[in-house]
C-alpha positions in Angstrom: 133.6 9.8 58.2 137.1 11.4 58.8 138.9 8.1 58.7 141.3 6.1 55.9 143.1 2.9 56.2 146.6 1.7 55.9 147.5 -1.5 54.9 150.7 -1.7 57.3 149.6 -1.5 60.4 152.8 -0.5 62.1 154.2 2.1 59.9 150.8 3.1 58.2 150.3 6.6 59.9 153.6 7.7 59.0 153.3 6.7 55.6 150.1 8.5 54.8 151.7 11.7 56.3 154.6 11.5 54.7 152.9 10.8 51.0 151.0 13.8 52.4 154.0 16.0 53.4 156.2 14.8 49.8 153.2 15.5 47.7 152.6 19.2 48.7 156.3 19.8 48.7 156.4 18.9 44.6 153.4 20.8 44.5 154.7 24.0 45.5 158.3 23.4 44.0 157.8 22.1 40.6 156.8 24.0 37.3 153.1 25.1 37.7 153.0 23.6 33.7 153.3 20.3 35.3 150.9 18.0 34.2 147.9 18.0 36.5 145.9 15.2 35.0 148.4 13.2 35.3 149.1 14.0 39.0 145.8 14.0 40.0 145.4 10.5 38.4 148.8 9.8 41.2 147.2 11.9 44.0 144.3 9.3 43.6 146.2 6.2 43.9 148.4 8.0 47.0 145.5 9.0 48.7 144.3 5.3 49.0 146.5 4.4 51.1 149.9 3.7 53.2 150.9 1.0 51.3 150.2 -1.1 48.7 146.2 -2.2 49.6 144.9 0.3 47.5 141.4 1.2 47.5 140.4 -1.7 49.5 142.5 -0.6 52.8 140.1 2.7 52.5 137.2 1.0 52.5 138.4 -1.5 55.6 139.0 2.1 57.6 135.9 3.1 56.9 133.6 -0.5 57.5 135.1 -0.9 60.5 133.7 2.7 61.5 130.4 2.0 60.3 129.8 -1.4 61.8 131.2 0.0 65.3 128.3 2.6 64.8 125.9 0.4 63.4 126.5 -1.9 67.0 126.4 1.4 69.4 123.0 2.1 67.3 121.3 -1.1 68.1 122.6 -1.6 71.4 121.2 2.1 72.1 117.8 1.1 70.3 117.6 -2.1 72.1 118.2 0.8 75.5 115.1 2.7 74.4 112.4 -0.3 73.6 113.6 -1.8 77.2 113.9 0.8 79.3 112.5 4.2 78.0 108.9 4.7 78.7 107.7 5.0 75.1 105.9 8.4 73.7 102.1 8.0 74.7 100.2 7.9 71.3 97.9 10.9 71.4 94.9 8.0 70.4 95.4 6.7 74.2 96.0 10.1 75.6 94.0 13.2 73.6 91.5 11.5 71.7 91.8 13.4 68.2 95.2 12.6 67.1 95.1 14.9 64.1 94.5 18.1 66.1 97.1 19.0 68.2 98.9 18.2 71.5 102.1 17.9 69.6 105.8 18.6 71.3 106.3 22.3 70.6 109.4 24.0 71.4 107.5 26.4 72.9 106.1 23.9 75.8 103.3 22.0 77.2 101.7 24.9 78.8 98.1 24.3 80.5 95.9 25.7 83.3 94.6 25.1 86.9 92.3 27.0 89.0 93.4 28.0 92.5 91.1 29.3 95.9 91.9 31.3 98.4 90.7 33.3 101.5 93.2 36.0 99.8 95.5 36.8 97.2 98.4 35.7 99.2 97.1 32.2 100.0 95.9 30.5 97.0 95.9 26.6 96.8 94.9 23.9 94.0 91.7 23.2 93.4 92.5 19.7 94.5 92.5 21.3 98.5 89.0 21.5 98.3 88.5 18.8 97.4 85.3 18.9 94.9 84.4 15.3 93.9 82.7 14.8 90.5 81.2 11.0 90.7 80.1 11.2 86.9 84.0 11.5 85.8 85.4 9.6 88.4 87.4 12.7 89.5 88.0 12.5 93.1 89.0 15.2 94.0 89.3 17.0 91.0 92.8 17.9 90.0 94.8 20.7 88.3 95.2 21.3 84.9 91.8 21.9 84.3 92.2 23.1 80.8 95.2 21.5 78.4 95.8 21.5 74.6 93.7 18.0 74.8 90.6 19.6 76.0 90.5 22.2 73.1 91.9 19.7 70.5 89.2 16.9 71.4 86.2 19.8 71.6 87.4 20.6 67.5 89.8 23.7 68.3 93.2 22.3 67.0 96.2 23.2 69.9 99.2 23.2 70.5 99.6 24.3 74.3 97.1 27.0 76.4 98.1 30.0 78.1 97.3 33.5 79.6 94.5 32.9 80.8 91.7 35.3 82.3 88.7 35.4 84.0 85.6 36.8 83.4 82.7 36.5 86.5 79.4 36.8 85.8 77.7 35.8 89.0 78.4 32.0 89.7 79.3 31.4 85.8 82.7 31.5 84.8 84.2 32.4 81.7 88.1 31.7 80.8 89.5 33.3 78.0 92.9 31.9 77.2 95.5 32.1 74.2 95.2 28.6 72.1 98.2 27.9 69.3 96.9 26.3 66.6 98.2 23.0 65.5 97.7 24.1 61.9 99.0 28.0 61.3 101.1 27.6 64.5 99.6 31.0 65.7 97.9 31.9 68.6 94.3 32.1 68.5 91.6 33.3 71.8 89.8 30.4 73.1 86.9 30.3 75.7 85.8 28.3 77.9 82.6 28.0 80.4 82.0 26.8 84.1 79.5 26.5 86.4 80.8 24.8 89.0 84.0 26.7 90.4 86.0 25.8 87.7 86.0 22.0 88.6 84.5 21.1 85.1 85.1 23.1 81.5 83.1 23.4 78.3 85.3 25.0 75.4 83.1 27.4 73.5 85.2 27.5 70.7 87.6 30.5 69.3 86.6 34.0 70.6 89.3 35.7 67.9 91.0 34.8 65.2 93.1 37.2 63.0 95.5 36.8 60.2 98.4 37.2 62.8 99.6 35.8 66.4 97.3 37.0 69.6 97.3 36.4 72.9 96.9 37.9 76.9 93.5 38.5 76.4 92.5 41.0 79.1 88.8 41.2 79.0 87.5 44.0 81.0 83.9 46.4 81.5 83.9 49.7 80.6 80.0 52.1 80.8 78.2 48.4 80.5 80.5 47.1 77.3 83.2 44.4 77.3 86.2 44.9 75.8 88.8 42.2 75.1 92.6 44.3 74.6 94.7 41.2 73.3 98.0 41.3 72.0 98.4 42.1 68.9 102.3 43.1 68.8 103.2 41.2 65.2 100.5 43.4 63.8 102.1 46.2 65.2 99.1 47.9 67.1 97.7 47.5 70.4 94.1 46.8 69.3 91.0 47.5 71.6 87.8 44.9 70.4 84.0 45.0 72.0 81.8 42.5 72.2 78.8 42.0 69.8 77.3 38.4 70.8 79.4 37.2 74.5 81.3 35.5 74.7 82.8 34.4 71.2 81.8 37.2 68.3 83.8 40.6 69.0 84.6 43.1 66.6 87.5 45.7 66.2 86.1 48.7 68.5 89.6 50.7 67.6 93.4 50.9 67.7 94.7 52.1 70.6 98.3 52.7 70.0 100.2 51.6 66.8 102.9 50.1 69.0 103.7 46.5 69.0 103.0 46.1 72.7 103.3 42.8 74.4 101.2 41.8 77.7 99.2 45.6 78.3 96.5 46.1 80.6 94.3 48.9 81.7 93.4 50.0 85.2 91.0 52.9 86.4 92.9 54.3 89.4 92.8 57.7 91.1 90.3 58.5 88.7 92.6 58.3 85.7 93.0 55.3 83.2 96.6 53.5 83.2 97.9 51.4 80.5 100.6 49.0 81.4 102.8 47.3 78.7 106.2 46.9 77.2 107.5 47.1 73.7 110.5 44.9 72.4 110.9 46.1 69.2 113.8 48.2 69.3 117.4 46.3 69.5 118.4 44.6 72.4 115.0 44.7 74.0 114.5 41.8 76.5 111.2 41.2 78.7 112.9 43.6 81.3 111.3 46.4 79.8 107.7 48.3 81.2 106.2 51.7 79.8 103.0 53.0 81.0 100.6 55.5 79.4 97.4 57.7 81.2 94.3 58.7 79.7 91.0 59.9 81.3 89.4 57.1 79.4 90.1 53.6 78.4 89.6 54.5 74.8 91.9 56.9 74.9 93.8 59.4 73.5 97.2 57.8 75.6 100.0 59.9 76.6 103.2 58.6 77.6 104.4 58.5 81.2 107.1 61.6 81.8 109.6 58.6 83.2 109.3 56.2 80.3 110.8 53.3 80.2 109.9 53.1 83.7 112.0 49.9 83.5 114.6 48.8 81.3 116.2 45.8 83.4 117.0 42.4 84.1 115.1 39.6 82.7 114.5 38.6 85.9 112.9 41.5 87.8 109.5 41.1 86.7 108.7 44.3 85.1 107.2 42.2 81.9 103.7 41.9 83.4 102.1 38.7 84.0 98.3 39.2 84.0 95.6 41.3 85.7 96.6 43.5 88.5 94.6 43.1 91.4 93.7 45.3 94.6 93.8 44.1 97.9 93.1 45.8 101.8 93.0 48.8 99.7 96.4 48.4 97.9 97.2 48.1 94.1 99.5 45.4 93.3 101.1 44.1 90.0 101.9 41.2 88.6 105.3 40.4 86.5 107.4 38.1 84.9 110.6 36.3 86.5 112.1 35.6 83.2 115.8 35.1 84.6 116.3 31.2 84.1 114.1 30.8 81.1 111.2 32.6 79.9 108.6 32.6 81.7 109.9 31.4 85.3 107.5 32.1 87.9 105.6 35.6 88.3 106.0 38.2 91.0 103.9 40.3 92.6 104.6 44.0 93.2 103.1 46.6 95.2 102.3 50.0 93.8 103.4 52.4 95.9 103.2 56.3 94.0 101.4 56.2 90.4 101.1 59.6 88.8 101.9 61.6 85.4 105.2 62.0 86.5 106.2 59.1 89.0 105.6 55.7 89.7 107.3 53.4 92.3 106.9 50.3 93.1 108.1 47.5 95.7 108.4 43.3 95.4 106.3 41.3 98.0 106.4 37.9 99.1 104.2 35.9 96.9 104.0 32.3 98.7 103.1 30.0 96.1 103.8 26.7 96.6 105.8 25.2 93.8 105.7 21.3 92.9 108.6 19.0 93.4 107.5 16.6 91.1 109.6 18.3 88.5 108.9 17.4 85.1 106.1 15.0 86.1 103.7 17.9 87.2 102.0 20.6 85.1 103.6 23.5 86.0 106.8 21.6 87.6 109.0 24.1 85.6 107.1 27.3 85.1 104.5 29.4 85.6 103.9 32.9 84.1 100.6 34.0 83.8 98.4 34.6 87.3 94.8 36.5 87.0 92.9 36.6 90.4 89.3 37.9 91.6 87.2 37.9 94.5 83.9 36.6 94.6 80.9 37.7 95.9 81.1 35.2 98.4 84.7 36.7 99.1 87.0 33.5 98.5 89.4 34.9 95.9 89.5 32.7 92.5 92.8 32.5 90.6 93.8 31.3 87.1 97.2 30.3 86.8 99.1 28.5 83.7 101.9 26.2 83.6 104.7 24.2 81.8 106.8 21.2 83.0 109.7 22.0 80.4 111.4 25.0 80.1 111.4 27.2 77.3 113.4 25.6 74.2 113.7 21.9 76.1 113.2 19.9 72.3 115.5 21.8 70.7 117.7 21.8 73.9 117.4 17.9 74.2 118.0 17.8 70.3 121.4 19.3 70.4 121.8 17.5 73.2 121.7 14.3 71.3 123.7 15.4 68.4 126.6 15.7 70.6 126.1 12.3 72.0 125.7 10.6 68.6 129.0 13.2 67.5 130.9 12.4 70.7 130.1 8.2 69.9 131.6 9.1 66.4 134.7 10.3 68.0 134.7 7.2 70.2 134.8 5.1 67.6 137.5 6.7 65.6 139.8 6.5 68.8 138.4 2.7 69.1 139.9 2.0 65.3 143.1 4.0 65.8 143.9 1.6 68.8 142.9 -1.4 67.1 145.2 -0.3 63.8 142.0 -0.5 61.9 142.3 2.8 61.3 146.1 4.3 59.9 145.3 7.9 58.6 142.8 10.4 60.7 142.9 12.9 58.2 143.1 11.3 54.6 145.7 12.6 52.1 142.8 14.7 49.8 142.2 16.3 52.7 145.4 17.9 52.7 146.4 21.6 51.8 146.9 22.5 48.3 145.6 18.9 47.4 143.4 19.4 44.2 143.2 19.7 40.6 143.7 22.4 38.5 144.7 26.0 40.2 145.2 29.2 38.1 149.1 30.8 38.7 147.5 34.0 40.7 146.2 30.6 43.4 149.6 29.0 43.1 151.3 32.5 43.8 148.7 33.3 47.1 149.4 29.7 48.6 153.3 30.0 48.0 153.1 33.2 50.2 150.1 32.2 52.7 151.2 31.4 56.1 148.3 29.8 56.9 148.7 27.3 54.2 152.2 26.0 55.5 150.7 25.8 59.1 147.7 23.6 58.3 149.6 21.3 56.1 152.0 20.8 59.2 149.3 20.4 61.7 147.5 17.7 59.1 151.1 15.9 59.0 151.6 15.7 62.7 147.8 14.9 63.0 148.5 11.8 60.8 151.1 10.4 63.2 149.0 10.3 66.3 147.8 7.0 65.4 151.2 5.1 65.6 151.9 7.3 69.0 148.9 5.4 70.4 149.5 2.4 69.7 153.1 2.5 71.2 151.5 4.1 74.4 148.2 1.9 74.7 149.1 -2.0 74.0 145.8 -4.0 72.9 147.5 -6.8 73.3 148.1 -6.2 77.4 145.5 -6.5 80.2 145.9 -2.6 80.5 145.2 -2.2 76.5 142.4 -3.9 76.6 140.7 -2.5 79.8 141.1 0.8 77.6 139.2 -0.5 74.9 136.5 -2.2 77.3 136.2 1.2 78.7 136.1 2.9 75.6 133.4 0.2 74.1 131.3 1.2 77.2 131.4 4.7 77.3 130.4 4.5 73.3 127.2 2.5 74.1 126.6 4.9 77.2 126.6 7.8 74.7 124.5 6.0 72.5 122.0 5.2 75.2 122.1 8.8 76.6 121.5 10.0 72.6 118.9 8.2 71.9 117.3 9.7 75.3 117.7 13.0 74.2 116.2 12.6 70.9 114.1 10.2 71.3 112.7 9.6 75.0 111.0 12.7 75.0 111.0 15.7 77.7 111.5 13.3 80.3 108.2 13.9 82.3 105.8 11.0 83.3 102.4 12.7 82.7 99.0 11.6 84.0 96.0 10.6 81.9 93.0 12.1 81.8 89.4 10.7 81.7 86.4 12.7 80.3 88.8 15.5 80.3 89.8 15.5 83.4 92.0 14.8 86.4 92.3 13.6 89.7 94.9 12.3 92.2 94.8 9.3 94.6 96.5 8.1 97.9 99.5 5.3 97.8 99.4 3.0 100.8 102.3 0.7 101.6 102.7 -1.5 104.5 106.3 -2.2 105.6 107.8 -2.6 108.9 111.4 -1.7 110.2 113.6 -4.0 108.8 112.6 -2.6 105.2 113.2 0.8 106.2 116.0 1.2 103.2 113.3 -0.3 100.8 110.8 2.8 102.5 113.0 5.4 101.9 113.8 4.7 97.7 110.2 3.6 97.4 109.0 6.8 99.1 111.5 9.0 96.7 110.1 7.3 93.8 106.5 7.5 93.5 106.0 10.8 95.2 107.1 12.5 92.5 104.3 10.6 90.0 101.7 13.2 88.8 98.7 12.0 90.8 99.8 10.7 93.5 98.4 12.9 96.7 99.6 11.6 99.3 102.1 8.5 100.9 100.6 6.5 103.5 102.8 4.4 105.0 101.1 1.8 107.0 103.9 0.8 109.6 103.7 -3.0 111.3 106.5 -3.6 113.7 109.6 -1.5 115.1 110.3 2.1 115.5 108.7 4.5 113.1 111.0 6.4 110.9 110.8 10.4 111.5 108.9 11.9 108.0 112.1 14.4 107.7 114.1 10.9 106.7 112.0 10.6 103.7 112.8 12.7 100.7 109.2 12.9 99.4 107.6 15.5 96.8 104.2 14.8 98.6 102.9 14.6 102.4 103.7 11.7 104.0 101.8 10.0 107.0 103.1 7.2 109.2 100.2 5.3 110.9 101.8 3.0 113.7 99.7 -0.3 114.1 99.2 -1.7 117.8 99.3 -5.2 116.0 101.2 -6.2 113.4 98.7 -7.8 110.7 98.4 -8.0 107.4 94.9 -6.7 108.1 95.9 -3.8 108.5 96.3 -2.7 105.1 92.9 -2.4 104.3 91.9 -0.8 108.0 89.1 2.3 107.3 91.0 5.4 107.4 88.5 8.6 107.6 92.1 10.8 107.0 92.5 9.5 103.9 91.5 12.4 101.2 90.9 10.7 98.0 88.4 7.7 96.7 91.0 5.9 95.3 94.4 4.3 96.5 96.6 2.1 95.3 97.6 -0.6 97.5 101.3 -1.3 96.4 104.5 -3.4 98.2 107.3 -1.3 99.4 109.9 -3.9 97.1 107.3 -3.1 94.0 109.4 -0.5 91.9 107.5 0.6 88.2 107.5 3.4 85.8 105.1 6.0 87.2 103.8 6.2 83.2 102.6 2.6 84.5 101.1 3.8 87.8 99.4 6.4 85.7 97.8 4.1 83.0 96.6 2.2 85.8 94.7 4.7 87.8 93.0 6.0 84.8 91.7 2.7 84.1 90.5 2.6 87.6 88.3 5.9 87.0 86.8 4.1 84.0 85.8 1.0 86.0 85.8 2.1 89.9 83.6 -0.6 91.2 86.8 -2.7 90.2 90.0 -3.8 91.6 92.4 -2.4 89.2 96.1 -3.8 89.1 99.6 -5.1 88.0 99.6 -8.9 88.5 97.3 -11.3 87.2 96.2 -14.7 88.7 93.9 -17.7 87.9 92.2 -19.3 90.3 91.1 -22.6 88.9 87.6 -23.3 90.8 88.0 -27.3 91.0 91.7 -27.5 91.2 92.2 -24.6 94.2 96.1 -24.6 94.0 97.7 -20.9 94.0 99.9 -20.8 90.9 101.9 -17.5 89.2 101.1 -15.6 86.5 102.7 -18.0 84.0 99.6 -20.1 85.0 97.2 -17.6 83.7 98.9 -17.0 81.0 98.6 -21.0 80.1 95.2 -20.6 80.8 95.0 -17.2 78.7 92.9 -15.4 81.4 92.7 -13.9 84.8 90.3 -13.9 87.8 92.1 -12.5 90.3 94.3 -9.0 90.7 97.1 -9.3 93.5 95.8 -6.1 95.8 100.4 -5.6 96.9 99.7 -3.4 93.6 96.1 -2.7 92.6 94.1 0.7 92.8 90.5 0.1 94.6 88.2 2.5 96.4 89.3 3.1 99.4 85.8 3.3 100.5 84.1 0.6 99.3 86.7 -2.0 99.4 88.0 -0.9 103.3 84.7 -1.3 104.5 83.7 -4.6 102.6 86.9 -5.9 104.1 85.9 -5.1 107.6 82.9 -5.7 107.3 81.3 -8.7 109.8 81.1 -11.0 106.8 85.1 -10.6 106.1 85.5 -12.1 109.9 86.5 -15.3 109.3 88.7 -14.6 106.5 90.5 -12.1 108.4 90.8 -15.0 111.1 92.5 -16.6 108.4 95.2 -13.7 107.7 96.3 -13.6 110.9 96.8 -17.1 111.6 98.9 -17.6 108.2 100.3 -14.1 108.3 99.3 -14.5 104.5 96.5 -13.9 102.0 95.0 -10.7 102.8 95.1 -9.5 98.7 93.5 -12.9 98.3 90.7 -12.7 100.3 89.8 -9.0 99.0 89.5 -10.7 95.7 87.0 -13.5 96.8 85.4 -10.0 98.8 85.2 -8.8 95.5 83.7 -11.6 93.0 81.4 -12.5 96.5 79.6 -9.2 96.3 79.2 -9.1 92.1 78.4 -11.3 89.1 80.0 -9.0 86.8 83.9 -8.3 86.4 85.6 -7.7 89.3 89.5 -6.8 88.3 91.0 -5.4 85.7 94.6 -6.1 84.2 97.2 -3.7 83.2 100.4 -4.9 82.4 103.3 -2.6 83.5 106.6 -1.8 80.8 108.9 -3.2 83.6 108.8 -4.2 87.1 111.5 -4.8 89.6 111.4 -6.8 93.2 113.5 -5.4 95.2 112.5 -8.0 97.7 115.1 -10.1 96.1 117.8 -8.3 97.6 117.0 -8.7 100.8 115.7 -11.7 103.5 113.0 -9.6 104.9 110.0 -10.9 102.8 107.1 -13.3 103.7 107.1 -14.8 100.3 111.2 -15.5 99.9 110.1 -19.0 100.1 108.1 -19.7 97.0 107.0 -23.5 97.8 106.4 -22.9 101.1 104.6 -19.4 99.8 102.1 -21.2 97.1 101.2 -23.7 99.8 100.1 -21.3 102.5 98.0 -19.2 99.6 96.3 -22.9 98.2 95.1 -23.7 101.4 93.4 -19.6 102.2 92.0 -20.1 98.3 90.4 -23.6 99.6 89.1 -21.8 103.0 87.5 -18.9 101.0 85.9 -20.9 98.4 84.1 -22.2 101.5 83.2 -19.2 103.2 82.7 -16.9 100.2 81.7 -19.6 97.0 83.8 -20.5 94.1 85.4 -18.9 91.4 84.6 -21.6 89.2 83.4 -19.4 85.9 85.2 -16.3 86.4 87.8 -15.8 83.9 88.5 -12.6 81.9 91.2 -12.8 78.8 94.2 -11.1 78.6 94.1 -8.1 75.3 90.6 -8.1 75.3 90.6 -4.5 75.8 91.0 -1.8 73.1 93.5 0.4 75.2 96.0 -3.0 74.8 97.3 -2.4 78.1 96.4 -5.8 78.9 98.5 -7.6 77.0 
């Protein structure tokens, strides 16, 4: 800590840099036989102090700057167990802790699987919506291959990448570059579908060599397949054909004894091109492209007349980024945007003149959608890496990876944090220098020339240095700032101590936003997956005018969860807001009711897209980690109602009572549907069914109960478990802070909902025997 004491509080500044300033004078001044054991032993007694507190006053300088620290650190640790969602433990999320899925600095990077009538109009596989009822994945959802998959099938990884496609009639094969959680190089990984794509097995590692590969391009050639991966820290480009398809290859020859990065090979105008770029040679960046001919794949290669064709911006895309493709009879090419970070977003380029001694190109509009989900979708910050085909059928497949952090973000977010926790330091040094618990910023063996013994040539250079004489004056004046504060900012004054109020609280704000940094992680709310894979579902809220405000933040904030498909907004009363007033990251639909009723929440929709929706207030606001670990749950038991806030219904005593009661009674029967996930379905239609008639009667004429009744729905039409707990890190009712809300009331609230439970009981039986405990679950969620 660059702190001392003083024991005089008023003059203790100017004594240290005085003592300072005297003892570097008869350092330089006196006979250079002076006795330096005997002035070191002085130097030691000066440089405790300003006065006459000795070592102790040191020691008070530095306590003081040590519990101040010690405070900001627990207030900032007591910040991250309250409000930062914690680091998912790869037991809850991957399955195989030991294997992989660990933050990399290199990212999170996965893949997803994208159709299209053509190149140029290629959507999520989530568009078409393939439902697979044995995982629960409806529809299925992109990334369809992630670290986790690899790592739980046995193949330690890190992150996925560059992947490409291999068709052989309706079976697909995905060869992808897998980093290894254990030599932290990149390995070739398959994996096999025969559905589309919507469900992967990993066949295990195609090629592993004694150094890093990756961009496998896999490719025919006279009835062989060749896989040309880079092989750049070996120093060759290396050409390998198949022995036993689609994991034992063998090394067919070297091509080149270049490092090349990212090369393919095309057959056009009956010549063979090879695409790649070498960034060997200083000052190389991902800007550069060479191409080579040869009348066969195998080679000999010469070099293009106009190599490098491009040596260029980052940016520009001439680092490829997969398999080039042809199209209405064009050639086009795909690159790297590597401008912002590596890796951006790719290009796509039309070849215009390829020959021996030319080659031209142009940039076209490549309409991909990106997310605005940000760090909370899988490729929210870039994607790099695009191979597409056609099928037989014609629909054109693609296989695109992603990353939601850009390149570098944990070393980014660590230095990030340093400076926080360096900046707090500072903080507190200015904190003790008001307070006079501090006297002397820079402490007197700090100064120049200050140290034992020096040989004469030493004691000669110093006398003549410059440089010397200047730092021992900037150290002095340096040592009087602290009385100059303290005669411009009084403590003892209101004004004083607003400075030090403000100073306290920009400390623990630093503190908080350092332990962020280094310890919240990269920031993104991820979703969970369930037998490997993932799905999205519909949110449904039911609102009205007079909550419009409560719309529009509620709308801004869970759009931009992972799964979340779509926004339904199911509006009750008043003039419909315009969908251009809500900043969502997702469509959002505005159904306008003829009747305002409760009912209405669970009307049958046929628009709605996915199985499952979650039911959820507009004044409900969570972390979307917690809307995550919910619907993931939900896939494991859909038949259930799924959700945040537990009752008991006690069958004999039929009084409505908060969740304290259950937790008295240490179990739940009942899940409150204003934020539960259900199938939209099963649960809409049971509601309306002829049998719900009555109870629906009952909604309507108490403007109340609706989630209620759904329950006794529920537990009417099952002997088994019905709901399912899940208890969210934090909540907040926003319906607090305002007077539009049916429940403001709570007595008046709790009576209404006793006298539905007594209704109910009679038209739809008891739920005298139902109770489910709380942590009886191994995920602990239900705490």
């Amino acid at each position: 800590m660059v702190v001392a004491g003083g024991g005089d509080h008023g003059g203790g500044a100017g004594n240290c840099c005085m003592k300072c300033w005297q003892h570097n004078r008869n350092h330089y001044y006196h006979q250079h036989h002076y006795n330096h054991n005997s002035n070191s032993s002085g130097n030691s007694n000066t440089a405790s102090g300003g006065g006459g507190g000795g070592g102790r006053v040191v020691a008070a300088g530095f306590v003081f700057c040590l519990v101040c620290f010690v405070i900001n650190g627990l207030i900032a640790v007591l910040y991250g167990w309250l409000i930062l969602t914690p680091p998912v433990s790869l037991n809850e999320r991957k399955g195989l802790p030991w294997l992989g899925c660990q933050e990399d600095n290199e990212g999170y990077w996965a893949i997803g699987v994208f159709f299209g009538q053509s190149p140029f109009s290629l959507k999520p596989i989530e568009t078409t919506e393939i439902w697979r009822n044995e995982s629960a994945a409806w529809p299925v959802a992109n990334p369809v291959i992630t670290c986790a998959s690899a790592s739980d099938s046995g193949f330690p990884s890190n992150f996925v990448a560059d992947p490409f496609l291999y068709v052989q009639g309706d079976v697909f094969y995905l060869f992808y570059e897998t980093k290894n959680s254990f030599t932290m190089q990149g390995d070739i990984g398959v994996a096999k579908s025969i559905d589309k794509g919507a469900t992967w097995q990993q066949l295990g590692i195609a090629l592993d060599e004694e150094w890093h590969l990756s961009y496998p391009y896999v490719f025919n050639y006279l009835g062989q397949i060749y896989m040309m991966p880079e092989s750049s820290q070996k120093g060759e480009l290396r050409l390998y054909r198949v022995t036993n398809f689609p994991l034992e290859w063998e090394l067919d020859q070297v091509i080149m004894k270049k490092p090349l990065i990212d090369s393919f090979i095309i057959d056009h105008n009956g010549e063979y091109w090879l695409f790649g770029s070498e960034h060997s040679s200083f000052g190389a960046t991902n800007g550069q492209l060479e191409i080579w001919y040869s009348s066969s794949p195998l080679g000999p290669w010469k070099p293009h007349k106009k190599n490098p064709i491009y040596n260029t911006y980052r940016s520009f895309g001439a680092r490829n980024g997969g398999r080039p493709f042809r199209y209405n009879g064009n050639l086009y090419r795909i690159g790297q945007d590597c401008g912002e970070t590596y890796g951006r977003r790719v290009r796509i380029f039309k070849v215009e003149v390829l020959s021996r001694v030319d080659y031209k190109e142009v940039e076209v509009p490549f309409p991909f959608e990106e997310s605005s989900k940000g760090r909370n979708a899988w490729n929210g910050a870039r994607y790099h890496h695009l191979d597409v085909q056609q099928l037989k059928s014609g629909e054109w497949v693609g296989v695109m990876d992603g990353d939601r952090v850009p390149s570098g973000d944990s070393v980014h977010r660590f230095l990030l944090g340093c400076a926080s926790v360096a900046a707090v330091s500072g903080l507190i040094l200015f904190l003790g220098v008001l307070l006079g618990a501090v006297n002397c910023i820079i402490p007197l063996n700090w100064c120049a020339d200050y140290s034992g013994k020096r040989s004469d040539t030493l004691i000669a250079w110093e006398r003549a240095n410059v440089f010397s004489s200047k730092l021992r004056r900037v150290f002095s004046r340096l040592n009087r700032v602290p009385s100059f504060l303290r005669s411009w900012i009084k403590p003892n004054t209101f004004a004083g101590r607003s400075v030090l109020t403000l100073i306290f609280a920009l400390g623990v704000a630093l503190s908080c936003t350092g332990v962020t940094f280094i310890y919240g992680g990269s920031g993104a709310e991820e979703p969970y997956s369930w037998k490997g894979q993932f799905s999205q579902f519909t949110l449904i809220t039911m609102t009205y005018d007079a909550r419009l405000w409560n719309l529009k933040m509620f709308v801004n904030h869970y759009s931009r969860c992972a799964s979340v498909k779509e926004i339904l907004v199911v509006w009750n009363k008043g003039i419909p807001p315009k969908v251009s007033d809500l900043n969502s990251a997702v469509p959002v639909r505005i159904r306008v009711e003829d009747l305002n009723s409760l009912n209405n929440r669970f009307k049958v929709d046929p628009l709605i897209k996915t199985r499952a929706v979650l039911e959820l207030d507009d004044d409900i606001m969570m972390p979307c980690d917690d809307i995550e670990r919910g619907f993931m749950l939900w896939r494991q038991h859909p038949d259930r109602i799924v959700g945040f806030y537990p009752r008991y219904v006690d069958g004999s005593r039929l009084e409505y009572s908060g969740e304290k009661y259950a937790r008295k009674n240490k179990g739940y029967n009942m899940i409150l549907t204003g934020a539960a996930f259900m199938d939209s379905q099963v649960a809409f239609e049971r509601y309306w069914s002829e049998q719900a008639r009555p109870g629906r009667e009952v909604v309507d004429k108490y403007f109340n109960c609706e989630d209620v009744l759904m329950n006794f729905l529920y537990a009417n039409a099952s002997s088994t478990k019905t709901v399912e707990y899940v208890r969210p890190a934090w909540a907040i009712d926003t319906s607090k802070l305002s007077s539009a809300a049916i429940s403001r009331d709570t007595n008046v609230h709790y009576k209404i909902r006793s006298e539905c439970l007594r209704k109910f009981s009679d038209m739809y039986g008891s739920m005298s025997g139902r109770r489910w405990e709380f942590d009886s679950r191994k995920d602990r969620w239900d705490v």
